[in-house]
Phi, psi and omega in degrees: 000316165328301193284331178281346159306310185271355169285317176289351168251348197275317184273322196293296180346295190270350199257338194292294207282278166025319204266351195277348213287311242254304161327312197258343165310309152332291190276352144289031167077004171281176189277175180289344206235346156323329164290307153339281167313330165263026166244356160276329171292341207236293197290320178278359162294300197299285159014284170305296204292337161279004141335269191333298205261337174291326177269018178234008160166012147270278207310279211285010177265286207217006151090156187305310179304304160319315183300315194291313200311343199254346162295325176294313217275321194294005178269314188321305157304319175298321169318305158310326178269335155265019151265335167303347182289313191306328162302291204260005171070237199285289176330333179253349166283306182307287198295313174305317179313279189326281205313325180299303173305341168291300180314343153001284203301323195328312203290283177318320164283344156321320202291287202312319173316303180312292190311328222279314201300301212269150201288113183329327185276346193248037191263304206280320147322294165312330163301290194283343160280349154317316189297311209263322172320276222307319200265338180273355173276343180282287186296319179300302208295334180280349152309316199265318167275347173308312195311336217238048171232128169201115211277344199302347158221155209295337185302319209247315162317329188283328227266313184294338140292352155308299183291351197272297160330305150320273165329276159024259189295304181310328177251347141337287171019269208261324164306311193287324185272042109283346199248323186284346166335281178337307203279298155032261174290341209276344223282328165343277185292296181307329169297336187291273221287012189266294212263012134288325181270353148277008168281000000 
């Protein structure tokens, strides 16, 4: 029950102001297809390529769980660099875009987390209530910060990563004293077997 409060609250947060992107790229004066293009230019290379380097030496380095913390702590940031856009512009749109793309490895490794914790018979359960928290976190916050998003001055375009931000961070929180145990123990085990296989 825990973990699916703080999956919900953690996705309403970082997925509302996210969902806010397109709105506030519009109301700085970009064109319609500028976002696009630079989630194609920024994010998706960076995705890729931190994909990429995390399951060939992150994940067998310092384990999976480490892996989601550092997908969190790079959502967080991003929530932060758009509340900061309405100041500081392209720039601060560009570092969030990265950061979403840091943020990548996160998933698989949630997945890999899930599998490794919950009990082989409740592992499918444990999935599809992952599935239905991320999609009912989805679907209220983009309902809710649409309402609350008003581009007319840079104070009040900010206010909806503020709460995006608040939400957030409260359900991090509440993910990490689940998660940093986990990392823990896995951080644990790969140093035991890094020092059995070099004996």
């Amino acid at each position: 029950l825990c973990a699916c409060v703080s999956t919900f609250v953690f996705i309403f947060g970082v997925h509302g102001g996210g969902s806010l992107m397109n709105s506030l790229t519009l109301a700085l004066g970009w064109r319609q297809g500028d976002l696009y293009t630079l989630h194609l230019v920024i994010t998706l290379p960076t995705s890729l390529t931190c994909i990429t380097l995390a399951s060939r030496f992150i994940f067998p380095r310092i384990g999976t769980a480490a892996a989601v913390i550092h997908g969190i702590a790079c959502l967080l940031l991003m929530c932060l660099g758009f509340g900061v856009a309405p100041w500081l512009g392209a720039g601060a749109i560009g570092l969030s875009l990265f950061l979403i793309g840091c943020a990548a490895p996160g998933v698989p490794a949630l997945l890999a987390v899930l599998t490794e914790q919950a009990p082989p018979r409740q592992l499918a359960m444990a999935q599809a209530c992952l599935s239905v928290v991320a999609t009912l976190a989805i679907g209220i916050s983009t309902s809710v910060f649409g309402h609350l998003f008003d581009p007319s001055t840079p104070e009040s375009a900010a206010r909806p990563y503020a709460l995006s931000l608040v939400l957030g961070t409260l359900g991090a929180c509440l993910l990490l004293a689940l998660l940093v145990p986990i990392a823990r123990e896995q951080l644990r085990a790969l140093r035991v077997g890094e020092g059995a296989g070099s004996e």
